[in-house]
N, C-alpha and C positions, 0 to 999 in steps of 0.2 A: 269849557269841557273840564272834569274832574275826575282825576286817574290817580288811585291809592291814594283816594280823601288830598290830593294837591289841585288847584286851581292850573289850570296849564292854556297860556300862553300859545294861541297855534297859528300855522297860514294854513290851509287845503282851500287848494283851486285844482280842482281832480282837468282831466283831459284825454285822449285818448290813450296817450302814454304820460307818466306821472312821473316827479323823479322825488325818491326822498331823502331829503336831508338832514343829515344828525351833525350835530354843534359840534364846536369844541369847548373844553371846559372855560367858562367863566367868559364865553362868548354869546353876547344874547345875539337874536335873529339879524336885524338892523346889519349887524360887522355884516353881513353876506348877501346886503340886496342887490349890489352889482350882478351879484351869479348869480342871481334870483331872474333877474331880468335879462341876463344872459341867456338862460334856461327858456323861460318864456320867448323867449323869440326865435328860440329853435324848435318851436311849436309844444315845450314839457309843460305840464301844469307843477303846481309845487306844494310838495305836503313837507311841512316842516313843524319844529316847534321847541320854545326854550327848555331846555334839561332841569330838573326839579335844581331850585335853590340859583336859577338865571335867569337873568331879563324880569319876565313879568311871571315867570313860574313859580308857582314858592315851592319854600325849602323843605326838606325833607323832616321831619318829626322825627328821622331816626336815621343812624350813616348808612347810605345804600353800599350793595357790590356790584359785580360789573352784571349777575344773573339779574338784579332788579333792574336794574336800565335794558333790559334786551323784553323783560317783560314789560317795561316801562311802554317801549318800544311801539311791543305787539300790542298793548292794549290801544294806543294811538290810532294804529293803521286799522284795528278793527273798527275803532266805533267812528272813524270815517268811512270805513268799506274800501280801503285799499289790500288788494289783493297782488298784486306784482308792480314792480317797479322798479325804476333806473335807481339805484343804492349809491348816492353823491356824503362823503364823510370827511370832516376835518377834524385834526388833531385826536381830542381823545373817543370824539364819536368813532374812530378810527378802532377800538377796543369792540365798540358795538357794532359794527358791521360785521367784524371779523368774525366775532360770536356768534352771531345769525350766517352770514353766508357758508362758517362749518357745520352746521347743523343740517341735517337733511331733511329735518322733520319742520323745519320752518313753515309757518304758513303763510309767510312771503316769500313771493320771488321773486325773484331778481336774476335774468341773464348777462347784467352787467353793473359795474361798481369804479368809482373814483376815488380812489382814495388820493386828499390834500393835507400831505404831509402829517401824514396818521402817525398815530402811539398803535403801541401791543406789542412792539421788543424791548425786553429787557435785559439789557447786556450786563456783562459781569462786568463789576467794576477793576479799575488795573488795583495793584497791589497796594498802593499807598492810599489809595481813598478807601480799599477795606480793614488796613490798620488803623486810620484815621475813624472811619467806622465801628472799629473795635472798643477803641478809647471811649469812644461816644457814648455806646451802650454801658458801661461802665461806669460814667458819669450821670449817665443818667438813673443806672439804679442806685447809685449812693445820692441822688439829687430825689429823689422821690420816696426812697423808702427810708423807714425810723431804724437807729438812731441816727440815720448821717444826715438826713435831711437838710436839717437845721445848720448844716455845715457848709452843704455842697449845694442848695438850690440855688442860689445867686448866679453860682459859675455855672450849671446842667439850665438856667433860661438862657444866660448869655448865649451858652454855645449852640443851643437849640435854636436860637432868633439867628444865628450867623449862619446856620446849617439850612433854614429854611429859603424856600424861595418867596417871590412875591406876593403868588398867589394863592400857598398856602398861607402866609402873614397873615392874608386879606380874609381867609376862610374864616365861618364862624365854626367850633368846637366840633359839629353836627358833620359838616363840610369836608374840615380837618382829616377827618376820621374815614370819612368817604375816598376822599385824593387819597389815603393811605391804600385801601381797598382796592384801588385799580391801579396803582402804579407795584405792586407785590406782585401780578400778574403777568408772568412772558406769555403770551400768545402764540408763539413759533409751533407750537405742538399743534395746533389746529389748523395750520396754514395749506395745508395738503391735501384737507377737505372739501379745498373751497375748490368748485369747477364753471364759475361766473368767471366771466373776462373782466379781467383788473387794471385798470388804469393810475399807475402811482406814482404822481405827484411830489416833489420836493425842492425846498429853497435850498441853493445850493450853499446858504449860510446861515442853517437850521441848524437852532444849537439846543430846540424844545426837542425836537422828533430829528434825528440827522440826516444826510443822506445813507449813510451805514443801514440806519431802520430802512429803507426804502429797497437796499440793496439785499438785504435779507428778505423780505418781505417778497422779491423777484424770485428770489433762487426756490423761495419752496410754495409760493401758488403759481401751480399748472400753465393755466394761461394768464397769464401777467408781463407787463412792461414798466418802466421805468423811463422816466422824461423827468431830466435837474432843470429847474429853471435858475440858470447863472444869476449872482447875482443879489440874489431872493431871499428873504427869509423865512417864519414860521406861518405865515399869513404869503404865503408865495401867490396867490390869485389877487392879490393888491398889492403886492409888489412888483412885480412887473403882468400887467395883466394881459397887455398884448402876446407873450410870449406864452403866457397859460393858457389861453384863450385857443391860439393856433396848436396845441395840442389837444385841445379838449376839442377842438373842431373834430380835429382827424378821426381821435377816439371813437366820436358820434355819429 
C-alpha cells in the first residue's frame, strides 16, 4: 500500500468487529504482537500499520504534524474499507486518537478506545527546567547565528546532545523535526469532545507518558477511567501483562 508517495508496512485482517491500532513513535508493529494475538482471540481482527519513517514504513520526504498522521490515518482505513472500530493507541499514537475521537466529522468510528500509556499532555515545566530552558535558547542563537557562531557552536551542540533524548539522537533531520511538531502540542483542549468510552492505561513508573498524563486525561474525557499497572513502565502491556490483560478484559 502507498499513502502520500510512502511505502506502508500494514496488517488488515478485517472481522466482524475490527480493532485499530496506532504505534507508538519509533515502535514498529512486531513490539505489539502479544496484543495482536490477544485481540484476535477475543474474536478482533487487526488493522494496524508502521507510522511513516518505522519498521518497514518509510520516512517521510518532509517533517509531518500531528494533522498529517490523523490524515495518514484516514487514508489507511479507507483504502482498506474500515469504517468503525475498537481505537487501541500506545504512546504517541495516543496524539492521533485523541485528534480523531474530538472530531465529530470523523469518518471513523469508534464507540470505544484504549489508550496504552498515551502522549497529548503537555505540562508546564517547574521553574528551574524553564530557566534552564531559557539559557538554552540563548545558546543556542549565539551557537547558530553570525557573528557568534564561530564562538559558541561547540558549547550550543554539546548542550543540545545533553538536552536530547535517545530517540531524538536516533532521529534522522526529517524525523527530528517531526518529534518537535507533536511534542509543541497539549491536547487537553480537545479532550471534552471526545464521547467514546476510554480506557486509560498506565505504568505506574512511566517517566515517557506519566501517570499525571493519565490522570488528566480522566478528569476531562466524559466517559473515561483510569487503571496503573504497579510496577510497569512505558511499554505497561509487556511489563506486567497479566495485570493489563485482566483490565482490558473487563474494559471488553
Amino acid at each position: 500500500m502507498v499513502i502520500s508517495g510512502m511505502n506502508v508496512n500494514y496488517i488488515y485482517e478485517p472481522a466482524e468487529k475490527t480493532a485499530l491500532f496506532l504505534e507508538g513513535w519509533n515502535a514498529p508493529l512486531g513490539v505489539y504482537a502479544p496484543l495482536f494475538d490477544y485481540l484476535r482471540k477475543k474474536g478482533y481482527g487487526i488493522a494496524a500499520f508502521d507510522m511513516p519513517g518505522v519498521g518497514g514504513t518509510d520516512e517521510p520526504k518532509a517533517p509531518l504534524t500531528l494533522s498529517d498522521y490523523v490524515s495518514f490515518t484516514l487514508e489507511f482505513c479507507e483504502n482498506v474499507g474500515l469504517e468503525s472500530a475498537l481505537l487501541v493507541c500506545h504512546s504517541n499514537g495516543g496524539r492521533i486518537a485523541l485528534s480523531m475521537l474530538s472530531d465529530k466529522n470523523c469518518p471513523l468510528k469508534c464507540e470505544k478506545a484504549v489508550f496504552i500509556d498515551a502522549a497529548g499532555v503537555r505540562e508546564k515545566p517547574p521553574f528551574k527546567a524553564r530557566v534552564s530552558l531559557a539559557g538554552y535558547k540563548i545558546l543556542r542563537f549565539l551557537g547558530t547565528a553570525k557573528p557568534f557562531s564561530y564562538l559558541f557552536d561547540e558549547l550550543y551542540e554539546y548542550a543540545r546532545d545533553k538536552r536530547s533524548s535517545a530517540d531524538y539522537k536516533a532521529a534522522s533531520p526529517v524525523m527530528k523535526k517531526t518529534m518537535s511538531n507533536l511534542l509543541s502540542r497539549d491536547l487537553r483542549p480537545l479532550m471534552p469532545d471526545i464521547t467514546a468510552d476510554v480506557l486509560l492505561v498506565y505504568g505506574e513508573l512511566d517517566t515517557a507518558t506519566p501517570v499525571s498524563h493519565g490522570k488528566a486525561m480522566e478528569g476531562l474525557i466524559k466517559n473515561s477511567g483510569l487503571a496503573v499497572i504497579p510496577g510497569a513502565g512505558h511499554f505497561s502491556f509487556a511489563d506486567d501483562p497479566g495485570s493489563f490483560y485482566a483490565v482490558l478484559d473487563a474494559f471488553l
